[in-house]
C-alpha positions in Angstrom: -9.3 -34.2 0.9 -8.1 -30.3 1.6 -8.5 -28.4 -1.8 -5.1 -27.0 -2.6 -4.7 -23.5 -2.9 -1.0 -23.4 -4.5 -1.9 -21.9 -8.2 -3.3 -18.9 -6.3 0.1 -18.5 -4.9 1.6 -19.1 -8.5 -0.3 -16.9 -10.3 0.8 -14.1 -7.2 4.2 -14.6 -8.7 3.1 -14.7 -12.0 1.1 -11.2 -11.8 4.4 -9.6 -10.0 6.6 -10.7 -13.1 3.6 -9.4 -15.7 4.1 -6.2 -13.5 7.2 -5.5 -13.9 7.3 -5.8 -17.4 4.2 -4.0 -18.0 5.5 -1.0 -16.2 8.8 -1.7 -17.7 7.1 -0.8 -21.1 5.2 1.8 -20.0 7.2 3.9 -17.9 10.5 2.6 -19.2 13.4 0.5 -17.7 14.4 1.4 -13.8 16.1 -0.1 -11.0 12.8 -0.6 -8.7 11.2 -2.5 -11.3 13.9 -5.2 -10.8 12.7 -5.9 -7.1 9.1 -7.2 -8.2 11.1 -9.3 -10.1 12.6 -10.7 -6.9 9.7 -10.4 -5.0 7.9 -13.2 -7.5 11.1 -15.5 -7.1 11.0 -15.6 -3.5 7.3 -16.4 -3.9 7.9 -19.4 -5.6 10.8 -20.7 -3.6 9.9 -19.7 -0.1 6.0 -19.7 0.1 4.4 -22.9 0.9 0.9 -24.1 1.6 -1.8 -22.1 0.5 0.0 -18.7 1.5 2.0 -16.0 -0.2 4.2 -13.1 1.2 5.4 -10.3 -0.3 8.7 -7.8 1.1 9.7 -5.2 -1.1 11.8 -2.3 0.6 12.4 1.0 -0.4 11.7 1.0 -4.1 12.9 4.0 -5.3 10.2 5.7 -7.6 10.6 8.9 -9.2 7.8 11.8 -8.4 6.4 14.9 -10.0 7.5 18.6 -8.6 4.5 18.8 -5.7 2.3 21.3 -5.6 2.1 23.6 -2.2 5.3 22.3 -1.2 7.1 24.3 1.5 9.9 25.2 1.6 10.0 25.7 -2.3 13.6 25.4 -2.5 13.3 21.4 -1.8 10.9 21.5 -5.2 12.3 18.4 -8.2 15.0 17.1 -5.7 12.8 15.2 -3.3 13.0 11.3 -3.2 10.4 8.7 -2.5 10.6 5.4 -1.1 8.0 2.7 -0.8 7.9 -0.3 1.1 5.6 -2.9 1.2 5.4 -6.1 3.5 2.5 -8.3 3.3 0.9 -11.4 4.0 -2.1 -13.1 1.9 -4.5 -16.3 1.9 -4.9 -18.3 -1.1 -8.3 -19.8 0.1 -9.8 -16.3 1.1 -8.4 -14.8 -2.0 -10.3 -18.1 -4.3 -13.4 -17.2 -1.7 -13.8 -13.8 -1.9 -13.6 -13.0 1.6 -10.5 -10.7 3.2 -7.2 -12.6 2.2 -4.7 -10.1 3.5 -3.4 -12.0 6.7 -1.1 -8.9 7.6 -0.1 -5.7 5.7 1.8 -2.6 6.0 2.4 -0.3 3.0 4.8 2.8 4.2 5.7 5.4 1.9 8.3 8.1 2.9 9.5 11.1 0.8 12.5 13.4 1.9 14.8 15.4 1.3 17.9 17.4 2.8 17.7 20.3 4.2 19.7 22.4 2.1 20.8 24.9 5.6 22.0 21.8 7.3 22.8 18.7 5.7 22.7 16.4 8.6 19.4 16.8 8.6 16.6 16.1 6.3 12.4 17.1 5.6 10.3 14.1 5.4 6.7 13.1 5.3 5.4 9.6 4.8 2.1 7.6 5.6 1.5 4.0 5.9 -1.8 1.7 5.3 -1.7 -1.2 8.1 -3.8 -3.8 9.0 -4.1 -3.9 12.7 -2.7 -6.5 14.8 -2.7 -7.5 18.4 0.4 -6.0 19.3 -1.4 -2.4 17.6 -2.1 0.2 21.2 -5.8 -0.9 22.2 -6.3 2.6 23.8 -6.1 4.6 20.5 -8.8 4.2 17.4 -8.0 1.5 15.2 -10.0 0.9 12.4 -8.5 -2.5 11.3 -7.1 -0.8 8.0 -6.1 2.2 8.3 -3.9 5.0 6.8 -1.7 6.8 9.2 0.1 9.9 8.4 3.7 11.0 9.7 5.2 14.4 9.6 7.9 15.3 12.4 10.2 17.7 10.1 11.3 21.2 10.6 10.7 24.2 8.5 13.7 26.3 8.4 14.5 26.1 12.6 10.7 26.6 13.0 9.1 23.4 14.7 6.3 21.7 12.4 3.4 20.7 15.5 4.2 16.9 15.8 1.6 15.0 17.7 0.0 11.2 17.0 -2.6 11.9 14.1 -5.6 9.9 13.6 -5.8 6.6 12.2 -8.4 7.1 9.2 -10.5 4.1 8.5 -9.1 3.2 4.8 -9.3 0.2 2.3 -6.4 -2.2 2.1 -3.7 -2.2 -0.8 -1.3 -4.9 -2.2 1.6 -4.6 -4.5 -0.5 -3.6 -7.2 -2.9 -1.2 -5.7 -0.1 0.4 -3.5 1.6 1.3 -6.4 -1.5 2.6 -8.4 -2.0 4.5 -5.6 1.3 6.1 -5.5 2.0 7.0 -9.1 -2.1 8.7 -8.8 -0.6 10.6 -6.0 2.6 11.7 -6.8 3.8 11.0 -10.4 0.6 12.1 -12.5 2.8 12.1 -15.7 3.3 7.8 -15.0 -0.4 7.3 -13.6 -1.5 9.1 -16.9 1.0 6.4 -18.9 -0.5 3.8 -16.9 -3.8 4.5 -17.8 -3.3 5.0 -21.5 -1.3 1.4 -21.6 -3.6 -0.5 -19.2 -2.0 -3.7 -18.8 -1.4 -2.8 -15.3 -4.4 -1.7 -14.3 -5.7 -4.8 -15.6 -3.5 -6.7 -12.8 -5.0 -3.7 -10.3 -8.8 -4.6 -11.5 -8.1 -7.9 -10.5 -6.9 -7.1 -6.9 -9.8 -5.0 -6.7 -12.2 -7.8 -6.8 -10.5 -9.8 -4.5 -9.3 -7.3 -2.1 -11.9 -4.2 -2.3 -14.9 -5.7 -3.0 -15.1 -7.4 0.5 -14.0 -4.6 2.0 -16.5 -2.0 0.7 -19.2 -5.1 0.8 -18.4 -5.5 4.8 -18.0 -1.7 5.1 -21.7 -1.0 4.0 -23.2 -3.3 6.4 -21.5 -1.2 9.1 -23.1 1.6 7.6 -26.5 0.7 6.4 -26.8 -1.7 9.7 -28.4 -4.7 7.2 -27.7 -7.9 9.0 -26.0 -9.6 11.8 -22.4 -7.9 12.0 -19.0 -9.6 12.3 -16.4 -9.1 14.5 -14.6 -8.6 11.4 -17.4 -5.9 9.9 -17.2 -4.2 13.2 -13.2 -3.6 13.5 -13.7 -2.0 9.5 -14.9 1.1 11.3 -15.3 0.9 14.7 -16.7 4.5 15.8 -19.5 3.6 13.7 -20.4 0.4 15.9 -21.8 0.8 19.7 
């Protein structure tokens, strides 16, 4: 008989409501919060099988003034935005192998440009895992972050060209959001730390989603056994 997967799934939703609360006490009450909350529901309702998908758009978290920012007359009125769509495997999760089926994690931050409001600055990047539709002719490590810039500097032209995909590990809710707060909202991340509830929900994505990651990664690097298909697409300008 097929082992069934399904309190992997449950516990998915589970974590996601333990999330929200934990950074509801931590950080305090705010409007994003209420779409993990969502996120868990349609979890248990619309994931069957031994599968679990999670898509969360735009969550609107607050950020600290960045440093270096140009121009400086954008600086405390900028707005981030995270989105994060993904797909995981209850079996590889239970196994210890990689469990993220499809991912992309896109954060954008922008704000109007205070000469000409219809336009706007923005930046963003987004960790993706690649997929068969992804442009064969350009590196792909098979996760990778990708960084977007295509604004304007006061009429002068920022150089906009297609930047690198850099070989990086994969996230989930919980690590994207680690992630962002360490980033961009040191105040939170420090909060976060102190309170570590959360990142005892993050340790527990690490296990299951870094450590096979970094453990495939390393082969590629130290060359110790027979490579996977899988090893090689980790970092593929390492592999001949």
């Amino acid at each position: 008989m097929a082992k069934n997967y399904q309190y992997v799934v449950k516990k998915q939703a589970s974590d996601l409501d333990k999330a929200c609360n934990y950074l509801k006490n931590a950080l305090g009450d705010a409007p994003w919060l209420h779409e993990l909350s969502v996120a868990a529901t349609t979890i248990r309702n619309q994931c069957k099988g031994d599968d679990w998908s999670v898509n969360i758009r735009d969550l609107d978290i607050p950020m600290d003034a960045p440093k270096h920012l140009i121009p400086k007359s954008l600086t405390g009125k900028l707005k981030m935005f995270v989105s994060i769509k993904m797909e995981g495997n209850g079996k590889l999760w239970n196994d210890n192998e990689d469990c993220v089926k499809s991912l992309n994690f896109k954060v954008v931050i922008k704000e109007k440009n205070p000469q000409d409001p219809q336009k706007d600055f923005h930046m963003g990047f987004h960790i993706d895992k690649m997929d068969s539709s992804d442009d064969s002719d350009e590196m792909h490590p098979l996760y990778h972050v990708h960084f977007i810039n295509e604004s304007k500097i006061y009429g002068t032209e920022a150089l906009s060209m297609d930047v690198p995909r850099l070989t990086h590990h994969p996230v989930d809710v919980f690590l994207g959001i680690l992630l962002v707060f360490a980033n961009y909202n040191l105040i939170g991340y420090k909060k976060l730390l102190k309170d570590g509830n959360f990142i005892g929900l993050c340790k527990v994505s690490a296990k299951h989603i870094l450590e096979p990651y970094y453990r495939s990664l390393l082969k590629v690097s130290y060359q110790e056994g027979t490579l996977s298909e899988y090893d090689k697409a980790l970092c593929p300008y390492l592999v001949p």
